[in-house]
Residue frames relative to the residue before (quaternion, step in Angstrom):
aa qw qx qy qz dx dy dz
X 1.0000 0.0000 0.0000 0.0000 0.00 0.00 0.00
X 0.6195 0.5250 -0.3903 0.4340 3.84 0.92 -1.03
X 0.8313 0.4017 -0.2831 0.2597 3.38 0.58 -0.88
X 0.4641 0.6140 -0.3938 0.5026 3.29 1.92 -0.43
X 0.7908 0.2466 -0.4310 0.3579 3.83 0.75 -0.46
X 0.4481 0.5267 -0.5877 0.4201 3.45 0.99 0.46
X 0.8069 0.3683 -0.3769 0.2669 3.39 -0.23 -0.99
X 0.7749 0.3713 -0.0875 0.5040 3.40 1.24 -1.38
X 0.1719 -0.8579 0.3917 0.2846 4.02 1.20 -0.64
X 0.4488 0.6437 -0.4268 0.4495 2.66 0.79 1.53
X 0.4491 -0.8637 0.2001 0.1107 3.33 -0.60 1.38
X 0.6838 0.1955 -0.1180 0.6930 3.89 -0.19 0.10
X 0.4205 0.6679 -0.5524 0.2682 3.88 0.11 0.60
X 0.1163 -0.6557 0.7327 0.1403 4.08 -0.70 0.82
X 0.8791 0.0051 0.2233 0.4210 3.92 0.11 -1.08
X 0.3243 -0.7642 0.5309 0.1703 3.16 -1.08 1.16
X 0.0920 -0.8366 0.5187 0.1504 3.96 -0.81 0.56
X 0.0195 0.7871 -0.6153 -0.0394 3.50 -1.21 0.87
X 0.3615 -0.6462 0.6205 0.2582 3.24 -1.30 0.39
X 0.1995 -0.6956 0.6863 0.0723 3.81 -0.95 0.86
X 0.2418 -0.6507 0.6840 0.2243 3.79 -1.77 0.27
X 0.1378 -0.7536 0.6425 -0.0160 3.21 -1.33 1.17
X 0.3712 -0.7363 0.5492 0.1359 3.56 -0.05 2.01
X 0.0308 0.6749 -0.7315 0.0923 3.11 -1.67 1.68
X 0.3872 -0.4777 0.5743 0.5404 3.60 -1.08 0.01
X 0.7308 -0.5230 0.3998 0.1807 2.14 -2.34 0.75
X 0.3866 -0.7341 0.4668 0.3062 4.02 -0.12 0.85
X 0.5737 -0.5847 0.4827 0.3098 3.55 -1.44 0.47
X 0.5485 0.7432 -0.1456 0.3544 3.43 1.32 -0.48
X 0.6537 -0.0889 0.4549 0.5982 3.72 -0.06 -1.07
X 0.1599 0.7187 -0.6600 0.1496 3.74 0.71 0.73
X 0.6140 0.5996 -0.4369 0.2696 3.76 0.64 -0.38
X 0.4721 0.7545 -0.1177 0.4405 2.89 1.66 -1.03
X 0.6803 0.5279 -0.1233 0.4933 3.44 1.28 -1.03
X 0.7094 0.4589 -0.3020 0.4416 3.47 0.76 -1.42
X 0.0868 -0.7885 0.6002 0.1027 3.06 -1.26 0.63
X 0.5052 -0.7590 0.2805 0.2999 3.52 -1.35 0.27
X 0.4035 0.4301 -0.6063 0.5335 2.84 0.81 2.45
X 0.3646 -0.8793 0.2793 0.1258 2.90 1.72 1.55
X 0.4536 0.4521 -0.5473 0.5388 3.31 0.13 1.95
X 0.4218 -0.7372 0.4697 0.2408 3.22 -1.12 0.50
X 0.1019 0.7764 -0.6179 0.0704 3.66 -1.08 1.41
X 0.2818 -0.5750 0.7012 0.3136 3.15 -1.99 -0.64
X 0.5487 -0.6963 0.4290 0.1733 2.96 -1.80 1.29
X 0.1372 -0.7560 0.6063 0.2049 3.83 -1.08 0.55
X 0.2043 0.7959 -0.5501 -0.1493 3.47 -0.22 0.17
X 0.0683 -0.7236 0.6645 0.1735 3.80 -1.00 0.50
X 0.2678 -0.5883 0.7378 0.1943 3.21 -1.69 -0.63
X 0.0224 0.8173 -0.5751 0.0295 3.35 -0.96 1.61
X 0.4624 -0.7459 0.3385 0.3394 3.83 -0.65 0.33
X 0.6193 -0.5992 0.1727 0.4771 3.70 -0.58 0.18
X 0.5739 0.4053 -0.5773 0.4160 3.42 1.03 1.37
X 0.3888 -0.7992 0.3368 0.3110 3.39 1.34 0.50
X 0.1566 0.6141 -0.7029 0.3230 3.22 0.42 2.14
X 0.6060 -0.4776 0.5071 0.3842 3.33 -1.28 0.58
X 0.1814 -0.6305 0.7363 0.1655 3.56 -1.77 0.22
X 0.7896 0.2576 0.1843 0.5256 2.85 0.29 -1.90
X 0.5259 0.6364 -0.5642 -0.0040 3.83 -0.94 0.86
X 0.0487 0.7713 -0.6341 -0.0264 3.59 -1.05 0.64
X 0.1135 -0.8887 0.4391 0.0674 3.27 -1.61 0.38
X 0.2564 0.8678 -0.2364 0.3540 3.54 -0.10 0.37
X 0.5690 0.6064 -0.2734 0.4834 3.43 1.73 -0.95
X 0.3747 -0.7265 0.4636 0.3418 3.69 -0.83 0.63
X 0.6778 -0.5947 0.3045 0.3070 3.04 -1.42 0.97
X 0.3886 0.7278 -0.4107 0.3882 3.57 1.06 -0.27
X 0.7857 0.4296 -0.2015 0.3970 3.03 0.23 -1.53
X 0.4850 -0.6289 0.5634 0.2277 3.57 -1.36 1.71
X 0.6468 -0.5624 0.3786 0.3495 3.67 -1.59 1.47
X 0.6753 0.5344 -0.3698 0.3489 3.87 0.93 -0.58
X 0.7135 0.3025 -0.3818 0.5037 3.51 0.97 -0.51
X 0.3398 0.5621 -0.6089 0.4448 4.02 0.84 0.32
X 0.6385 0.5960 -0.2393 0.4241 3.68 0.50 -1.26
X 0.7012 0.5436 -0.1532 0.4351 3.21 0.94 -1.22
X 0.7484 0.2970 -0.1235 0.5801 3.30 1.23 -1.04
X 0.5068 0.5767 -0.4850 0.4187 3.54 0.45 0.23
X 0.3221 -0.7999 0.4031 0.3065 2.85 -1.54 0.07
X 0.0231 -0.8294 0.4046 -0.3846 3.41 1.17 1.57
X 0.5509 0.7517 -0.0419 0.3603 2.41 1.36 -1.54
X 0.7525 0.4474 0.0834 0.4761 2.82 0.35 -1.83
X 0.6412 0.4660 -0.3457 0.5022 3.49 0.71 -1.18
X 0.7466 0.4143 -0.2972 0.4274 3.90 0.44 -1.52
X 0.6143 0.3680 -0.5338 0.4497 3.64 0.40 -0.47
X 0.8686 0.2119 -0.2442 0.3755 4.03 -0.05 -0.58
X 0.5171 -0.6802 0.4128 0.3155 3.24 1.26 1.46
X 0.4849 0.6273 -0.5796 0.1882 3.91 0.15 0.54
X 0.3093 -0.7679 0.5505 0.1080 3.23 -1.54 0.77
């Protein structure tokens, strides 16, 4: 946290999290599932790095459809912060 508010001034911060698209064709499957609305078809990576920007947290695999908050939702990030486990 000390160093995220030196570097970045922001407060109580362990790690910053995005979600990234990784362009795939379009699967035979649930291609709907895929397209997203940068209207191409992907899967989501999201990680979480710290404010020297090592990785914590990465997985991938989530269809692109799916909005960065319910990726959040379903992970298991999730989980860990609400019950403060380490």
């Amino acid at each position: 946290m000390e160093r995220f508010e030196e570097v970045c001034h922001f407060l109580k911060i362990v790690g910053a999290i995005d979600v990234c698209h990784i362009e795939i064709k379009a699967p035979h499957r649930n291609h709907e599932d895929y397209y997203n609305c940068k209207q191409l078809y992907s899967i989501l990576l999201p990680a979480i790095v710290d404010s020297e920007l090592l990785f914590w947290h990465i997985t991938i695999g989530y269809p692109g459809s799916l909005h960065d908050s319910r990726v959040l939702q379903l992970s298991q990030v999730k989980d860990l912060a609400e019950n403060d486990s380490r």
